[in-house]
N, C-alpha and C positions, 0 to 999 in steps of 0.2 A: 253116414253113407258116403262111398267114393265114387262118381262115376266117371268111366272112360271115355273121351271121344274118339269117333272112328278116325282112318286115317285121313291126314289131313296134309294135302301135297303140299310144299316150297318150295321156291327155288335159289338156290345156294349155288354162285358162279357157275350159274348157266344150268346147273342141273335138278330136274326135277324128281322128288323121291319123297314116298309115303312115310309122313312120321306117327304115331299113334300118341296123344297123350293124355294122361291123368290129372283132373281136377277136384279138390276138395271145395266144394265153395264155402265162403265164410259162414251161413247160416249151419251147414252141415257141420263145421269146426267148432260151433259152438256147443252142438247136442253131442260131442265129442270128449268126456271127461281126459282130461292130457294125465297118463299114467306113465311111470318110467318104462312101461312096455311097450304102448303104443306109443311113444317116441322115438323110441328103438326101432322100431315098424314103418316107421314114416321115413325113419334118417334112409332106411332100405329102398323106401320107395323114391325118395331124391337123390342116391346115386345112380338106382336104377333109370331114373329117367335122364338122368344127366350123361351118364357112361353112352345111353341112346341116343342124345345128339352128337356126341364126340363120336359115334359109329355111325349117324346119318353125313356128317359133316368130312368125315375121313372117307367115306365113299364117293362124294360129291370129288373131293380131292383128286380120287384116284382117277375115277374120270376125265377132270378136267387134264390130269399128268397125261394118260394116254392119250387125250385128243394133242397136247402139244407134242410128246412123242414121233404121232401120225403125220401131223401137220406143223412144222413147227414156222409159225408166226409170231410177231408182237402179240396179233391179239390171244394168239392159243398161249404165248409166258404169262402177258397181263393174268387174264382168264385162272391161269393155274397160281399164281401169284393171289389175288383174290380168293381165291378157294381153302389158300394155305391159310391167309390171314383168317376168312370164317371159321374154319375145323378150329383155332385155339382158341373162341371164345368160351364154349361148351366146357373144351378139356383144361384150361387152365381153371375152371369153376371145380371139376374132380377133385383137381388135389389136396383139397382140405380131407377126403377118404383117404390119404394113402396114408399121412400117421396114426398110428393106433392099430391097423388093420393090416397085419402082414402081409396077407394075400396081394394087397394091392403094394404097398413097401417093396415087395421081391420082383415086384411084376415091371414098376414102373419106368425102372431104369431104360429099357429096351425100346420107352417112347418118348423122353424127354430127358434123358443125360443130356448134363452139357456142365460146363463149357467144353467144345470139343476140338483138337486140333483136326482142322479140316482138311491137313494135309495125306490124310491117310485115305480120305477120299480121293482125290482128282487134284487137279494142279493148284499151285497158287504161287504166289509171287514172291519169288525167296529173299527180296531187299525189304519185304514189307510184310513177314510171316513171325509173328510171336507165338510159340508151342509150350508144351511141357518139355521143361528140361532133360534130356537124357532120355526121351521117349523114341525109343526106338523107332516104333510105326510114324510119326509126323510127318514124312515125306516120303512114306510107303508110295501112295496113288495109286490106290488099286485099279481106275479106271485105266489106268496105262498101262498094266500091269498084265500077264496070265499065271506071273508068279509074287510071291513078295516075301520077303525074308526080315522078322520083326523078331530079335533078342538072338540072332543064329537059327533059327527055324525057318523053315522056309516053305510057306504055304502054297497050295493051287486054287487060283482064283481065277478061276478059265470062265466060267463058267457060272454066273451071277446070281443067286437066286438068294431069296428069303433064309433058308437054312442056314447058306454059307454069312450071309452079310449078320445076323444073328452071334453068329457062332464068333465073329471078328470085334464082336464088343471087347472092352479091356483087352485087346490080346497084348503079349508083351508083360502083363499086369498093368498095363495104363488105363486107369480113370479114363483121362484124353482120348483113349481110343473108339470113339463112338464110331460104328459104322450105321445108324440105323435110326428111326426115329423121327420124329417133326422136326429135328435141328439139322437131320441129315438132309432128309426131304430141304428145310431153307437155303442151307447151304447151295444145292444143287439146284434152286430157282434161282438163288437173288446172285451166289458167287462172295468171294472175298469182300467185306464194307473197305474199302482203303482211302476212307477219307477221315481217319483217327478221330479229334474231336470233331472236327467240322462237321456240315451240314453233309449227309448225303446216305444212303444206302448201297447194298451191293449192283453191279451194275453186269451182271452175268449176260452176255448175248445172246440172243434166241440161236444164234446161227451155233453157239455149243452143240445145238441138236440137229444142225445141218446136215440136207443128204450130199452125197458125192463132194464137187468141189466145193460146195456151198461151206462145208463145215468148218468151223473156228478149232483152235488150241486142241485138234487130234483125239478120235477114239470116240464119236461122236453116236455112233451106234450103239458102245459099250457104254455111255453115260446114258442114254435113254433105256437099256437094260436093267441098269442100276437104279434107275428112277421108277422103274418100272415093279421091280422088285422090291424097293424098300416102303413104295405105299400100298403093295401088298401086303405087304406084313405086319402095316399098321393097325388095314382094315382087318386080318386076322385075328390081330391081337386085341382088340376093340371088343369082336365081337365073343370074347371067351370071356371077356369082362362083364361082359351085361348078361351072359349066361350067369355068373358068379353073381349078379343081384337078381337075377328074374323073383319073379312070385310061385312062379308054378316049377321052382328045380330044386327038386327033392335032393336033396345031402349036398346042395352048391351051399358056397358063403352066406348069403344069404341064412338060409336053413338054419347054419352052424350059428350066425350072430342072434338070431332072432329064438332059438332055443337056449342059449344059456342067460346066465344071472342080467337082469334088465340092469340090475347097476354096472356091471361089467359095459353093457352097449354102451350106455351112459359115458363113463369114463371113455371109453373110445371116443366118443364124440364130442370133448371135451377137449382130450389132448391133441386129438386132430387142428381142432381150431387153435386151441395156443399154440401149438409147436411149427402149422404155417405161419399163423400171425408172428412167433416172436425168431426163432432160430432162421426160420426160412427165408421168409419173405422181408423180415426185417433186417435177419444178419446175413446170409450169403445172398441174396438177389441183393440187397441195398446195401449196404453197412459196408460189405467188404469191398463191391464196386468204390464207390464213394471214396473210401479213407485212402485206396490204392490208386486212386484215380485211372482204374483200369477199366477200358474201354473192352477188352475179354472176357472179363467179370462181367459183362452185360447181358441177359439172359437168352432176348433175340435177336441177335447182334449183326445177323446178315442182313435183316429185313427193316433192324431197326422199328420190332413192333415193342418194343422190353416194355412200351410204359403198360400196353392194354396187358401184356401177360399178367404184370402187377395189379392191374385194377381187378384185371377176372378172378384173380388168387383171391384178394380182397373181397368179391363177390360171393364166392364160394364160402369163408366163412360166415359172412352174413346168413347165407340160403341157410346152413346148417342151424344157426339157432333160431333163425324164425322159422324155420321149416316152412320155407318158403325158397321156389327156385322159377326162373321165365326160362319157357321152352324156346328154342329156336324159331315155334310155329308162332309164337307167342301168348299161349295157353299157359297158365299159371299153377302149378303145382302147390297145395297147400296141405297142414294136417298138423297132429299137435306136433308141436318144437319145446325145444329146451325152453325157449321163450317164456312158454304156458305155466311149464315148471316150477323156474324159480318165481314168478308172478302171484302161484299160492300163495309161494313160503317169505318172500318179498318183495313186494312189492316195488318198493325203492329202489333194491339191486336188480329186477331186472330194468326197472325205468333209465338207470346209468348202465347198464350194460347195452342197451339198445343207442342209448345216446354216445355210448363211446364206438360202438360197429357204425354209427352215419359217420360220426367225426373221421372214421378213420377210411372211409369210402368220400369223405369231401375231400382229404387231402391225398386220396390217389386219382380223386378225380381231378385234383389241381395237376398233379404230375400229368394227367392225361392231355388234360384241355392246353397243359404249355405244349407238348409234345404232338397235339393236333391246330394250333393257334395257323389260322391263315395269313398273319403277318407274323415274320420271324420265327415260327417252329422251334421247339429247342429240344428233340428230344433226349432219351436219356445217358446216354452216349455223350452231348451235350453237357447235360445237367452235372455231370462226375468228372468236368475236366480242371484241370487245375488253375483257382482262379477265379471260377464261376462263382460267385456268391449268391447270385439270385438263386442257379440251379441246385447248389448246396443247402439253399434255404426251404426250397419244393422237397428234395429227397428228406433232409432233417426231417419234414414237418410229417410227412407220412412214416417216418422210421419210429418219430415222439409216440404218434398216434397209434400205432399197431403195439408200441410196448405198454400203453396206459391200457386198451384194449384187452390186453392178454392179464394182465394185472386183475381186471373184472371177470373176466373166464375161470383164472383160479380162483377168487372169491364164490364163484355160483359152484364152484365144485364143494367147497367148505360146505355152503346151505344146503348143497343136493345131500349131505352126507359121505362123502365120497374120500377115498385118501387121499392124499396130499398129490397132488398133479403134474409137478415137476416136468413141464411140458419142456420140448429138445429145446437148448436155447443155442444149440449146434457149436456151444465152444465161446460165443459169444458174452459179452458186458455191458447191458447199456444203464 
């Protein structure tokens, strides 16, 4: 038996909002035989509840954007600054859901492309600006803009809203061209990082959102428009996600995973978890930063939060195969996991598959705790410069750990029965 608790208020930078969450408790887990269907059921019920605090988290956000909007202060950037950082612990937990599961694959781009040139947004500093090559948009600025011209085309951009900044993803054909998303939203709190490897984050002035003379670096109205617009559209987009896991939405995702072959869900949740743990998370978030010593390559690079993105990534696989996830409220979601599974059939391989998901959560939590360290801080901007051996030795050790990790995922896929798993290794060799 599962039961709900009613809503249950928090408060997430400064805002207070009803979360609702599901708890299995362990005695109920046990009178719970773990079948490859009711796994499948459960995996539904931890995006479901996890896509829920990335839309309790991205509301609180929006908030806090328009209070600095209205008012713009230190403490109204702080405040929304804070808000930004809470909304990515939830949603970097997601994306162990997006391999395997197309709906979420096609969807995701719109909330977390990156790396992006930010010049296509708003100003930046053209002695200190590294873009994609030959990308047309990089120095579009469409907040300066009512018009912009990317490959001979020449857009109308009068007029700010969710549709249009949407519609301005890859324009051009550029990757780079992100207009939109949690990287856009960073950009336009923190501003440009321009302090390469050294210590420091973006240092964007509250007064970008100043009224009258008050206002910095011009168009200070049309950047709050823009900010305004783009976590709109987050929360929109959020919320069509957690429709696509509800329980009660007849012919949603959801519906679709949950009636066809349980080894089919199976497999999805499998290659979810290897192809973050190995292509992802290990080769284009660490691997490719690292070898390039490219400070670009960084995932949250404005904000300089890159190490916790990586820990939450890391979290999120874990949540998937113990079928276990910590709500924002702090209420614990539990039910059968893969976990359960191979545990039947071996015991042994689940005992090292669980010891290799802590190993590889210690050593992102060493990258965390250097990157939050109250003497000397190093984070991971930091850790990838040329040179660093310490920080080469942090990033190594969580890169070792996610590919021994993933190594034991495809083995539980062998004992589950399952074909050969050949999770994304995104191009990658390690």
């Amino acid at each position: 038996m599962t039961s709900c608790s009613r809503a249950t208020s928090i408060a997430i930078a400064t805002a207070t909002i009803a979360l609702a969450g599901c708890v299995t408790s362990g005695a109920d887990k046990a009178r719970l035989p773990a079948t490859k269907a009711s796994v499948v059921a459960h995996y539904a019920d931890l995006a479901h509840a996890s896509y829920q605090d990335a839309l309790t988290t991205a509301r609180a956000l929006d908030q806090a954007t328009d209070r600095l909007i209205a008012n713009p202060t230190q403490a109204s950037l702080g405040a929304a600054r804070e808000a930004w950082l809470a909304a990515r612990v939830p949603y970097q937990q997601t994306e162990v859901f997006r391999f395997g599961n197309a709906i979420v694959d096609d969807w995701e781009g719109q909330l977390n492309a990156w790396p992006l040139d930010e010049g296509l947004i708003d100003y930046v500093r053209a002695d200190d600006y590294q873009h994609e090559l030959g990308n047309a948009g990089a120095t579009a600025n469409i907040i300066a803009s009512d018009h912009i011209n990317v490959g001979g085309e020449t857009l109308n951009v009068t007029e700010l809203n969710a549709e249009l900044l949407a519609s301005l993803n890859e324009v051009g054909g550029s990757e780079a061209n992100v207009a939109t998303g949690y990287h856009a939203v960073e950009f336009l709190l923190w501003g440009q990082d321009l302090h390469g490897f050294e210590r420091g984050a973006g240092e964007r002035p509250v007064t970008d959102y100043g009224k009258g003379a008050d206002c910095t670096n011009g168009h200070c109205d049309r950047r709050g428009e823009y900010l305004d617009a783009v976590t709109d559209l987050l929360v929109s987009d959020l919320e069509w996600m957690v429709a696509q896991w509800a329980p009660e939405g007849d012919g949603n995702y959801r519906d679709q995973l949950t009636s066809a072959s349980a080894d089919e869900g199976v497999q999805k949740m499998l290659f979810g978890m290897g192809s973050l743990s190995l292509g992802e998370l290990a080769g284009e978030r660490m691997k490719v930063a690292l070898e390039a010593n490219s400070y670009e390559d960084e995932h949250d690079c404005f904000s300089d939060n890159t190490h916790n993105s990586h820990y939450y990534n890391g979290q999120g696989i874990h949540n998937v195969y113990t079928g276990t996830y910590r709500r924002v409220d702090g209420s614990l979601v539990t039910g059968p996991s893969l976990s359960d599974l191979v545990e039947q059939i071996n015991p042994e391989l689940d005992a090292r598959i669980n010891a290799r998901l802590d190993a590889s959560m210690a050593a992102l939590g060493d990258l965390k705790s250097a990157a939050e360290a109250n003497d000397q801080p190093m984070p991971f901007d930091m850790m990838i410069a040329p040179g660093n051996d310490r920080g080469a030795g942090i990033v190594n050790n969580a890169i070792r750990a996610l590919v021994m990790q993933t190594a034991s995922i495809e083995q539980a896929a062998r004992e589950l029965g399952l074909e050969a798993l050949s999770p994304d290794d995104a191009g990658h060799s390690f």
